[in-house]
C-alpha positions in Angstrom: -4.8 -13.7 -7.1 -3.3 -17.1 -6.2 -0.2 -16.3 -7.9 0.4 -13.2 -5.8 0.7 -15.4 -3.1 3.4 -18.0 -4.0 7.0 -15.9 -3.2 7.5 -12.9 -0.9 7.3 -10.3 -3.8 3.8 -11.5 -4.8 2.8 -11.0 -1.2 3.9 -7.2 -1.1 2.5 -6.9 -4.3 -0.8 -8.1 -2.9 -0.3 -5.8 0.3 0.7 -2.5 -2.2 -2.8 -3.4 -3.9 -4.7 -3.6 -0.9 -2.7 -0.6 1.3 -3.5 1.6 -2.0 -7.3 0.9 -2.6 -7.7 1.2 1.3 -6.2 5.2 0.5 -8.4 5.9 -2.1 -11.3 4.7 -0.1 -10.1 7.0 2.8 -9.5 9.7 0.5 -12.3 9.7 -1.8 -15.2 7.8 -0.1 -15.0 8.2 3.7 -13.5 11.5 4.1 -16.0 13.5 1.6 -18.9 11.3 4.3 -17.5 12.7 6.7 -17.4 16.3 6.0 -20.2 16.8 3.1 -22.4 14.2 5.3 -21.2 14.1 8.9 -20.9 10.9 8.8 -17.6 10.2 10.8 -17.5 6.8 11.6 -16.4 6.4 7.9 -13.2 8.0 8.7 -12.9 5.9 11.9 -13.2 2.6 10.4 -11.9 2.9 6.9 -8.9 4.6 9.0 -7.7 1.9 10.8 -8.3 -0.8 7.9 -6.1 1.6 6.1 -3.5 2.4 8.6 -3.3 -1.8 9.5 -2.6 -2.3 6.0 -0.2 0.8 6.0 2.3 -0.3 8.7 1.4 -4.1 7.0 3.1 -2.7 3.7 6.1 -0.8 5.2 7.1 -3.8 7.3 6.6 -6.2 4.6 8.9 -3.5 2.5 11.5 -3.6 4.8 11.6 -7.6 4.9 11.9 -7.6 1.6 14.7 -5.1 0.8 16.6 -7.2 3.6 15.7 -10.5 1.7 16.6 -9.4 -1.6 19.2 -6.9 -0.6 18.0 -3.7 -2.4 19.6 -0.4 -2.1 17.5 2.2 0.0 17.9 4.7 -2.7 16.8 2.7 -5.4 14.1 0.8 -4.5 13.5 1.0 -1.4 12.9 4.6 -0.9 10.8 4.8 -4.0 8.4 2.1 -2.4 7.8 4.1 0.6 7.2 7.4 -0.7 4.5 6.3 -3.3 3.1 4.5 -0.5 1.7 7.5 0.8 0.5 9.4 -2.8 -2.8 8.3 -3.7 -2.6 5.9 -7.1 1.4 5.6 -5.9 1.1 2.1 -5.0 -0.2 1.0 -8.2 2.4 2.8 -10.1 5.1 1.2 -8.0 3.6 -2.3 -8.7 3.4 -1.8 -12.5 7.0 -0.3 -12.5 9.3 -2.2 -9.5 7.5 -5.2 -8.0 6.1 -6.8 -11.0 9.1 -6.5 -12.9 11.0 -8.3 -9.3 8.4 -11.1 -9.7 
């Protein structure tokens, strides 16, 4: 984990591992509480934790295709849409960002 931390692409990647566990949680732990066990303040917490880490991730993208100058079609683009398909995030990592590091 410590190396994740030492440049700006080890940080998004850290941020894309984090913003894509929080969905899964969301997806397949707190929403099936919620409806199967009426258990909504599942929703409402892991919700927020996942929508901080959300907006985290597609501000941290940004700051990076500025820093390393990456075309929005390219890379860009394909960072933010699997950001928001469940397992996308890790696919992204093993495909873009680690290859960047």
């Amino acid at each position: 984990m410590k190396h994740l931390l030492k440049n700006s692409v080890g940080q998004l990647r850290l941020i894309a591992l984090l913003e894509g566990t929080s969905l899964l949680l969301l997806l397949f732990v707190a929403m099936p509480l919620k409806y199967f066990f009426d258990f909504a303040q599942a929703t409402q917490y892991m919700g927020m934790i996942h929508g901080g880490l959300f907006l985290l991730f597609i501000f941290n993208t940004f700051s990076m295709s500025i820093e390393k100058k990456w075309g929005f079609k390219n890379t860009t683009c394909k960072i933010l849409v699997a950001c928001v398909i469940p397992f996308g995030t890790f696919y992204i990592d093993k495909t873009i960002l680690s290859k960047l590091q």
